[in-house]
Every structure is written in C-alpha cells, then in structure tokens.
C-alpha positions as CSV (number, residue, x, y, z in Angstrom):
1,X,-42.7,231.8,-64.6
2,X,-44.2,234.5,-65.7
3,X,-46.9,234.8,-69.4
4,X,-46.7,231.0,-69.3
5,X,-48.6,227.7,-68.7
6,X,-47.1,224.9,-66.4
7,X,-48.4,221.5,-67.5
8,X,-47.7,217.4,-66.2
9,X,-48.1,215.1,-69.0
10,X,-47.9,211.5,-69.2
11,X,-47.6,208.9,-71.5
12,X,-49.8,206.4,-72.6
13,X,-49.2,202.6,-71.8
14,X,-49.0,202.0,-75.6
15,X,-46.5,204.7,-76.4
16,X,-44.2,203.1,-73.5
17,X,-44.7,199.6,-74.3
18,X,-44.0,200.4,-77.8
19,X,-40.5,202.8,-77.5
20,X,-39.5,199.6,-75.0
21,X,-40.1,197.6,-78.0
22,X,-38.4,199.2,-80.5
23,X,-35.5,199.9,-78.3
24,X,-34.7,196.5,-77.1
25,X,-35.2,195.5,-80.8
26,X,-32.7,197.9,-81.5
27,X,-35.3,199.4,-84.1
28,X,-36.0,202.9,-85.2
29,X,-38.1,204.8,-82.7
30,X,-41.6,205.6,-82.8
31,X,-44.6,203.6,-82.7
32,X,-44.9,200.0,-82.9
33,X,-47.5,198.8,-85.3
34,X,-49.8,197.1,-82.4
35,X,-49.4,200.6,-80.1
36,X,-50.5,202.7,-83.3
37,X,-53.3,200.5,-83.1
38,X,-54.1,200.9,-79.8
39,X,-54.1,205.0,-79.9
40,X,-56.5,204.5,-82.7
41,X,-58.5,202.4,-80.7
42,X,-58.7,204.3,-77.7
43,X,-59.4,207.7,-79.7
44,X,-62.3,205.6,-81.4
45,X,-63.8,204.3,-77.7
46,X,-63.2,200.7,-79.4
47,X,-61.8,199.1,-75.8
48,X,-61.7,195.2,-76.1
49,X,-59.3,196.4,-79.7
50,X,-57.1,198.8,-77.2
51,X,-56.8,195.7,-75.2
52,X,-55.7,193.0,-77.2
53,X,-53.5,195.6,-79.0
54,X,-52.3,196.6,-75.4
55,X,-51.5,193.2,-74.3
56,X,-49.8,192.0,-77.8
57,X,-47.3,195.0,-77.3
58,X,-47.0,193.6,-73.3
59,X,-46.2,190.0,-74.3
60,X,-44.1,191.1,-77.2
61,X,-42.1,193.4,-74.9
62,X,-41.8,190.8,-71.9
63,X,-40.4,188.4,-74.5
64,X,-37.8,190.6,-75.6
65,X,-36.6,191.5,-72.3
66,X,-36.3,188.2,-71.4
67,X,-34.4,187.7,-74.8
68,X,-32.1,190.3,-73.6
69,X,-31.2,188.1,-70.2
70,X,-30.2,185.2,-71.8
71,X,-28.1,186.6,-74.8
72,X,-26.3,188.3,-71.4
73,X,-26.4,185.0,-69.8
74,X,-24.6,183.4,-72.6
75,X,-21.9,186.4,-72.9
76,X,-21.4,185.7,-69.1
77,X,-20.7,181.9,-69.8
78,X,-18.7,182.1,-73.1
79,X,-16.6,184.7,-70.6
80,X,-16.2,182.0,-68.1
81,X,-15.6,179.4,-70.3
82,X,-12.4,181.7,-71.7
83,X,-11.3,182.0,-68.6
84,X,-11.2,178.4,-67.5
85,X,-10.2,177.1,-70.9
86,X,-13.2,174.5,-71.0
87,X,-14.6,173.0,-74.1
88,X,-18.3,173.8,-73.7
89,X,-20.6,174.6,-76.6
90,X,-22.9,177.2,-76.1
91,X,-25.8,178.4,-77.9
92,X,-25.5,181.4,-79.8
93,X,-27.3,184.5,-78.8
94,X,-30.6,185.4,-80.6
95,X,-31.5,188.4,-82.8
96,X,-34.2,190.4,-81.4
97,X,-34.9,192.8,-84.8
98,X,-38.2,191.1,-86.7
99,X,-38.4,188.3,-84.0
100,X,-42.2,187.9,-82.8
101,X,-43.1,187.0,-79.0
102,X,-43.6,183.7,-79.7
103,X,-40.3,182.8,-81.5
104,X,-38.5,184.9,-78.5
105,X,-40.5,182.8,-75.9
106,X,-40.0,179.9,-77.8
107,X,-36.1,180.2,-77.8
108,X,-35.5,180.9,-74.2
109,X,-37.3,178.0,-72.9
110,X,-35.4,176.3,-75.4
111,X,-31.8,177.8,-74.1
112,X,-32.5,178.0,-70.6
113,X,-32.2,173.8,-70.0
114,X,-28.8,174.5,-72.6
115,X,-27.2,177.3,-70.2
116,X,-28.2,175.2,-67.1
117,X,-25.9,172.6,-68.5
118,X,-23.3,174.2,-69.8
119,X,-23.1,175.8,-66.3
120,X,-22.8,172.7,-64.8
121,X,-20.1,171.4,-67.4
122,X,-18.4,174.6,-66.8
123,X,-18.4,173.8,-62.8
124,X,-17.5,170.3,-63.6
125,X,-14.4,171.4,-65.4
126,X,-13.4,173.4,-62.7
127,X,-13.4,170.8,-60.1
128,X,-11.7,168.5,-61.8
129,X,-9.1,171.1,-62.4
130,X,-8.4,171.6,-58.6
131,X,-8.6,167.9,-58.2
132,X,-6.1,167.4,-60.9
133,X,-3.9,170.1,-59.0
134,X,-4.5,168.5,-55.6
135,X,-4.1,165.4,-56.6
136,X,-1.2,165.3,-59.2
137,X,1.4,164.1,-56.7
138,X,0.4,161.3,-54.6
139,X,-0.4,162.4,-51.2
140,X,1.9,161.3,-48.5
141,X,-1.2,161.2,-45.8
142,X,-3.5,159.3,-47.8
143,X,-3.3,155.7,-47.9
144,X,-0.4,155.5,-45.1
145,X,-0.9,153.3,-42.5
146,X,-0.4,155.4,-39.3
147,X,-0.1,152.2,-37.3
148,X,-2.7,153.7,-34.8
149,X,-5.0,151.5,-35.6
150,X,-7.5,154.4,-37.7
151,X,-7.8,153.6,-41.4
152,X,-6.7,155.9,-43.7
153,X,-8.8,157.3,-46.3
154,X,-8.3,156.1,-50.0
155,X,-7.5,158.9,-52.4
156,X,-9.6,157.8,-55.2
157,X,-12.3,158.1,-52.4
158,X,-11.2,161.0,-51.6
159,X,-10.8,162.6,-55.2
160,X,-14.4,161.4,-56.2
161,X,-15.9,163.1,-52.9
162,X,-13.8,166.1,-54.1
163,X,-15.1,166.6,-57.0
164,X,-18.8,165.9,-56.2
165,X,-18.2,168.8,-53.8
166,X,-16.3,171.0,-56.3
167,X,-18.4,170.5,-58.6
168,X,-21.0,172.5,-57.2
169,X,-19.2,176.1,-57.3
170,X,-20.4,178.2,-59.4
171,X,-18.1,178.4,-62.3
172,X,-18.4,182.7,-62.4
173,X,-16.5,183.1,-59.0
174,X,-13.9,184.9,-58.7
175,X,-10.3,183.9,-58.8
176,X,-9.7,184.7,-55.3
177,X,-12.6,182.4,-54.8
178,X,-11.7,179.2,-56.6
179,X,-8.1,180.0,-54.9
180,X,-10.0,180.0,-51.5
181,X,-11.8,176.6,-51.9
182,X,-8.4,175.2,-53.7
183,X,-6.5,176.1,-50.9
184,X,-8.6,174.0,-47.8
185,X,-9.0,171.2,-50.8
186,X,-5.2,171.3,-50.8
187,X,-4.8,170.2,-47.4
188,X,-5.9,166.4,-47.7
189,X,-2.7,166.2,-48.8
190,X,-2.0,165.7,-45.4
191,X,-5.4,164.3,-44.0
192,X,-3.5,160.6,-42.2
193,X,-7.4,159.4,-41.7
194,X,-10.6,159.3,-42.9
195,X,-12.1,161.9,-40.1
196,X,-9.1,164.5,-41.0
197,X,-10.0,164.1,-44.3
198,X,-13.8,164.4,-44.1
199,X,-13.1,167.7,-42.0
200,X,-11.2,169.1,-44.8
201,X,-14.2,168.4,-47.1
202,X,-16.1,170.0,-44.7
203,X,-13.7,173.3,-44.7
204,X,-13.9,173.2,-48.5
205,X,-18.5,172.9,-48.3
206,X,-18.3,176.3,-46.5
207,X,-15.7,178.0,-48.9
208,X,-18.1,176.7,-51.7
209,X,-20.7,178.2,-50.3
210,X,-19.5,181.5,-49.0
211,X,-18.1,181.9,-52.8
212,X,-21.6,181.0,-54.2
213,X,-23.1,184.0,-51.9
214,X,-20.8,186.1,-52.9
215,X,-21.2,185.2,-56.6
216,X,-25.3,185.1,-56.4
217,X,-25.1,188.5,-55.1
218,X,-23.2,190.0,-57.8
219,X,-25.3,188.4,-60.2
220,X,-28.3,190.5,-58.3
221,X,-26.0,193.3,-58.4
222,X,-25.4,193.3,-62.3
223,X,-29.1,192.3,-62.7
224,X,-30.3,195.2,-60.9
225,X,-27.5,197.6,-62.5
226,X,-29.0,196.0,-65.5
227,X,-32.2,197.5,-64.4
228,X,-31.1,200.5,-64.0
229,X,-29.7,201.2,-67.1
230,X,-33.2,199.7,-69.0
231,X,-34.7,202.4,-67.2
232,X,-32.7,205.1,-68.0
233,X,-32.1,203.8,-71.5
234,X,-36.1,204.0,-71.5
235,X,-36.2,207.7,-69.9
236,X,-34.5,208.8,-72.7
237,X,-36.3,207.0,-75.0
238,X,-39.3,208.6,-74.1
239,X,-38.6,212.1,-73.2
240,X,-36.9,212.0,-76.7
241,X,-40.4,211.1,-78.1
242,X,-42.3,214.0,-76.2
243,X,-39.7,216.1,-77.5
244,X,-40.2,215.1,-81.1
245,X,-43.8,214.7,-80.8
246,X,-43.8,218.7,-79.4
247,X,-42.0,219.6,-82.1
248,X,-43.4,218.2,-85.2
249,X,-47.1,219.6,-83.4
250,X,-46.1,223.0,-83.7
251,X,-44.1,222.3,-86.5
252,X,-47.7,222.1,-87.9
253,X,-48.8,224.7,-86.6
254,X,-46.6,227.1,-88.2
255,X,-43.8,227.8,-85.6
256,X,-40.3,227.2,-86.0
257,X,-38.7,225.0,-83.3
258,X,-35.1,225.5,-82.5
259,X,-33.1,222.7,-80.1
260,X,-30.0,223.5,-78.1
261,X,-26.9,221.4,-79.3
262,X,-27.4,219.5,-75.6
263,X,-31.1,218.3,-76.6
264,X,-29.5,216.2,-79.1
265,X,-28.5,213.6,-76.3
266,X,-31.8,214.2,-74.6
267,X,-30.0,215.5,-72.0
268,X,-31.7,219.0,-71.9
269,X,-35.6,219.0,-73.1
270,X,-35.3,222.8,-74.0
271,X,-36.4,224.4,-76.9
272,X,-37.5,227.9,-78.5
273,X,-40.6,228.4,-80.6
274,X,-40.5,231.1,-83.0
275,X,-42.8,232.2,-85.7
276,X,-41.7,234.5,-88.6
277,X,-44.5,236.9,-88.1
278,X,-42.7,237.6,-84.6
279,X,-39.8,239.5,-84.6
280,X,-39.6,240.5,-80.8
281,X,-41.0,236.8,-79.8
282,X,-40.5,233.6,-79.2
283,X,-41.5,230.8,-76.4
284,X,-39.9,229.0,-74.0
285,X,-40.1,225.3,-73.4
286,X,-38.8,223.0,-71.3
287,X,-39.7,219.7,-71.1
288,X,-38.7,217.8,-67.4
289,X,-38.1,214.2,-67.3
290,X,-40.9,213.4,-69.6
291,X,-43.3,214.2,-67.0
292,X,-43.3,217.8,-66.9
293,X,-43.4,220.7,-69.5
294,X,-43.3,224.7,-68.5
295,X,-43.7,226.9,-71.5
296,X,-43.0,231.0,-71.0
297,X,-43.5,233.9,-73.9
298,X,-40.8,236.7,-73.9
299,X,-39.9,239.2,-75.7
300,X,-36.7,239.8,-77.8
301,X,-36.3,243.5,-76.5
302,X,-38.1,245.7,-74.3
303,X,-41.4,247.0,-74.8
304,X,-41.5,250.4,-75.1
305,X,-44.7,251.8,-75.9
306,X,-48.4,250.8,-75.4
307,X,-48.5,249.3,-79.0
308,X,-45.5,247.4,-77.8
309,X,-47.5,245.7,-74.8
310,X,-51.2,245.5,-76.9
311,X,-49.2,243.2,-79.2
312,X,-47.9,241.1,-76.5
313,X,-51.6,240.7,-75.4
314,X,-51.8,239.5,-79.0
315,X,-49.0,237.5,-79.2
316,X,-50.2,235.6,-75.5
317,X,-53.7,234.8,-77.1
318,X,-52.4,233.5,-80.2
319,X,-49.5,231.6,-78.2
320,X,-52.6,230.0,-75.9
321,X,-54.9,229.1,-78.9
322,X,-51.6,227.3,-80.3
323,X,-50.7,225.7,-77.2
324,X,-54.5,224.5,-77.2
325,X,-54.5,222.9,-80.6
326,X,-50.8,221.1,-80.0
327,X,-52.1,219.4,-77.3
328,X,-55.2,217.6,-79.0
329,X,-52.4,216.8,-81.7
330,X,-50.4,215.8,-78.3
331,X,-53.1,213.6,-77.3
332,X,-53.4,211.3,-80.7
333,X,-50.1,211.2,-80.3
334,X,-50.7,209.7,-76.8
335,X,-49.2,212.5,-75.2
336,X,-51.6,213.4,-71.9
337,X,-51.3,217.2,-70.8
338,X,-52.9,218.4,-67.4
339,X,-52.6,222.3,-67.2
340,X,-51.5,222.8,-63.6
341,X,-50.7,226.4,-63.6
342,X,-51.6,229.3,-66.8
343,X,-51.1,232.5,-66.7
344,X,-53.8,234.4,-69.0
345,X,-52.8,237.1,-72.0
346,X,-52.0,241.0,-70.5
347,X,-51.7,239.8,-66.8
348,X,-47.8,240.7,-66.9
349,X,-45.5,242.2,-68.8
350,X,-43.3,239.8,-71.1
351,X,-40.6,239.1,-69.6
352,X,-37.2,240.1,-71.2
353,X,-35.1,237.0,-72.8
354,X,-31.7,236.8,-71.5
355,X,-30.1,236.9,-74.7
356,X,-31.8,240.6,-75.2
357,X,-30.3,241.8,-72.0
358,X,-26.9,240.5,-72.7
359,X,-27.2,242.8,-75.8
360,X,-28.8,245.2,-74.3
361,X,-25.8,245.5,-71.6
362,X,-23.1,245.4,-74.0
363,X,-24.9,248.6,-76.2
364,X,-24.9,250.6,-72.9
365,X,-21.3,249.4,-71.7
366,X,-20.8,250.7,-75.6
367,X,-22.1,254.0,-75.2
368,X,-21.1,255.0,-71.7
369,X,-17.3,254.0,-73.1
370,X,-17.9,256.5,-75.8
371,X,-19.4,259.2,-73.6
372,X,-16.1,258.8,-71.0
373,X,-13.8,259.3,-74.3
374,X,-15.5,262.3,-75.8
C-alpha cells in the first residue's frame, strides 16, 4: 500500500461486553449505560469506577447468555414434548430486553429444577409408551410354566423393571433410537425364564446408553454450533461498531464517508473518504475483521504537473493530521489504534484509483476508434 498508514486496533473490554449485551438483549446497538461508564472512567484514570462498571457489564452479560440456554432448552423440550404427544407443562421462555442480572440469574435457577423434571416426565412418558406397546398383548413366554423346573418371570415384574430402565433415555433421541431400544425390549415377549428375561433387559441398558451418547453428543454439537454462531453474531456486531465509530469521527471532521452497498451486511469494512475541497482525492479504508484497518490516499486522475504532485504533498499532510485527530476521537470511543506501518506525505506518487483508469481506458479506446475511422 502505497501514501498510506497500516494500523491494528482493538477494542476495549467495555465496548465488547456492552455490544454482547445489547445484542443478546436484542436491543439497539451501541454502548450500554455501565460500558459508557467505564470509558469515562478509564479516560478519567478513576480505576476501582472502570472496575465495578466492568464487572456489572460482565455479570449482566453472563446472565443473559445463560438466559439464552434455557429459553433454547425449553424450545428443545416443548419440541420433544410435540413429538411424543406428552402432557408436560413447561415454563415459558423469558424476555431478555430490560431484564437486570439478577432477575435473569434469578429465573434460571428457578427453571433449571422445572426443565430437569419435565425431562424426566418426558422420559417417563416414553417408557411407558414402549411398555404399553410391548406389553399390550399378553406375552406367550412370560408366566408359562416351561415344566423345566426354572420359574418364569412375572410380567408385571417384568414391565415395572422395564420401565425403570426406559425411563432413563433421554427423551431427545432420535426415532431410530427409541426404535433401537423398543426393538430388544420387544423380545421378552418371548423370554420363558427369568434369566432370558433379565438378558433382554440387559440388551435394552446398552441400547439406552449408546442412544444417550449419541444424544449428549449432539447436544455438545448444537451447543458448540451455538457458539459458533454467538461469535460470529458478535464479530459482526463489533466490526459494525468500528465501522460506525470511523465514520461518524471523520464525519466530524469534515470528510464525507461513502459505504459500498456490501458494508451494509458488514460483510465488507470498506469505505471512501472524500472531502469537497478535493476534487482529484479521496482515501481508502478498509477495515479487517475488526482488528485491522489499512487506509491509502489516491488520486482521481493522474497528476500531471509539479503543482499536481505539491498538492498531493498537501493533501497527505492534511490526510495524516486528520487520521491523527480520528483516532483520539477513536480512542473515547474505546477504539485502540497501533500504527504498524505509515508512509509519510511526498514519499510516492499517489497512486491512481481504479475507477480513474477504467475511465481513463475507455477515453483512449474512444480516441484511437476515432483516429482508425478518420
């Protein structure tokens, strides 16, 4: 990059605590009232404020997220509960907008013992289903005598054991894996003595808990997909705010600041300063993942005269005293900027932007046309 300055920024802890806030909130973005607090604290050296304003945010934002897992939770059940037909009443999910830490907090220890019990209701209900199934017809096996001499189990033994058993898959497996476990429970039908039978029971223990593996790990899955998605929700979240916070600077600063349609889903952190005392100017920004931000100076058409290139010695050094000032407005904003790389006024030529050589082509392609059809 050439007549340009190559910077990594970061943000502070209150700016990202705070856009996690107001995101999981589902409020408007920008500062939380306990994170503006804490930029004002830090800027005024008052640290013990910055920390209790720090760890308010913290708690508040932990809370929330934690909100967030059992509103799923409960979406996950009510799901389940569809799906097996059960009458189990579940708690409804909690609104996060204008909810404070302690009324979050509060909740989910209150709805964690409820979703622990409605889960086991829900597995309850699903293992006296099977049983129902199994045992709707009497079996021909149990209760015969087999005159060898072995007593045969009793099937309201047997059905009581069952269900004990059943009841302790986990009520989000899959259908293939209730099917599983319901097919080795099927075969007491046949079980003649108690050993047969107890080795069916045994069959239908390892079922259970190969489905339960199964359906822990795609719990962790979703939970880490979950993750995943929080994090890039946040990205976005926070590469939008450097973006805005880099506009409204210079925005104050006098310059004109012109987005790409694609910025609009934070997708590309480009953007064009322009002031109306430049006609043949403008600078480049791009902002990287938040982290990053590489700003170039070039010219709208070539420079072709000495004037030409003493006002884009001008331009640079008025470009670098305004790149200055933005970030000290960047930095109250909580916006950190470490300049990595600058290259200083005059040391190059400005650099030609593309749109200028596009038109620039399409003259000459113009003229030489003209020149073949004279």
């Amino acid at each position: 990059m050439s007549s340009g300055i190559d910077a990594d920024i970061a943000l502070d802890a209150a700016v990202v605590l705070s856009l996690g806030v107001a995101r999981l909130a589902g409020a408007g973005a920008g500062l939380a009232g306990r994170g503006a607090e804490a930029l004002a604290a830090r800027a005024a050296g008052r640290a013990e404020a910055r920390a209790a304003a720090l760890a308010e945010v913290e708690t508040h934002e932990r809370a929330l997220r934690e909100a967030v897992e059992r509103n799923a939770r409960i979406d996950a059940l009510a799901e389940t509960r569809s799906k097996l037909g059960a009458d189990v009443a579940l708690p409804a999910a909690i609104g996060l907008d204008e909810r404070s830490a302690a009324e979050l907090t509060a909740w989910c220890a209150a709805t964690d013992a409820v979703l622990d019990e409605a889960e086991r209701h829900l597995s309850e209900h699903l293992a006296a289903q099977v049983s129902a199934q199994i045992f709707a017809v009497p079996a021909e096996g149990l209760e015969t005598d087999t005159g060898q001499g072995a007593p045969p189990p009793r099937a309201d033994d047997v059905r009581e054991h069952l269900e004990r058993i059943m009841a302790r898959l986990l009520p989000d497996a899959t259908e293939a894996e209730r099917l599983a476990v319901a097919e080795a429970a099927r075969l007491l039908a046949d079980a003649a003595t108690a050993a047969e039978a107890e080795g069916v029971l045994q069959e239908v223990r390892l079922r259970i808990q190969d489905a339960n593996r199964r359906t822990r790990g795609r719990r962790d899955e979703e939970r880490r997909l979950a993750a995943e998605r929080d994090a890039a929700e946040q990205a976005v979240a926070e590469r939008r705010y450097v973006l805005d916070s880099i506009t409204t600077a210079f925005e104050d600063l006098g310059y004109e600041v012109q987005a790409g349609f694609e910025t609009l889903t934070a997708e590309d952190g480009s953007v064009t300063l322009t002031k109306g005392a430049w006609p043949d100017h403008s600078v480049r920004m791009r902002v990287d993942d938040a982290a990053h931000v590489r700003a170039s100076m070039v010219r709208e058409r070539p420079a072709e005269s000495e004037d030409d290139r003493r006002l884009d010695v001008e331009r640079e050094e008025e470009w670098c005293s305004a790149f200055e000032s933005a970030r000290e407005r960047l930095a109250a904003a909580g916006i950190r900027s470490d300049v990595g790389w600058r290259l200083e006024p005059g040391v190059r030529e400005l650099p030609v932007s593309a749109s200028a050589r596009q038109t620039r082509g399409r003259v000459g392609q113009r003229e030489r046309s003209r020149e073949r059809h004279k």
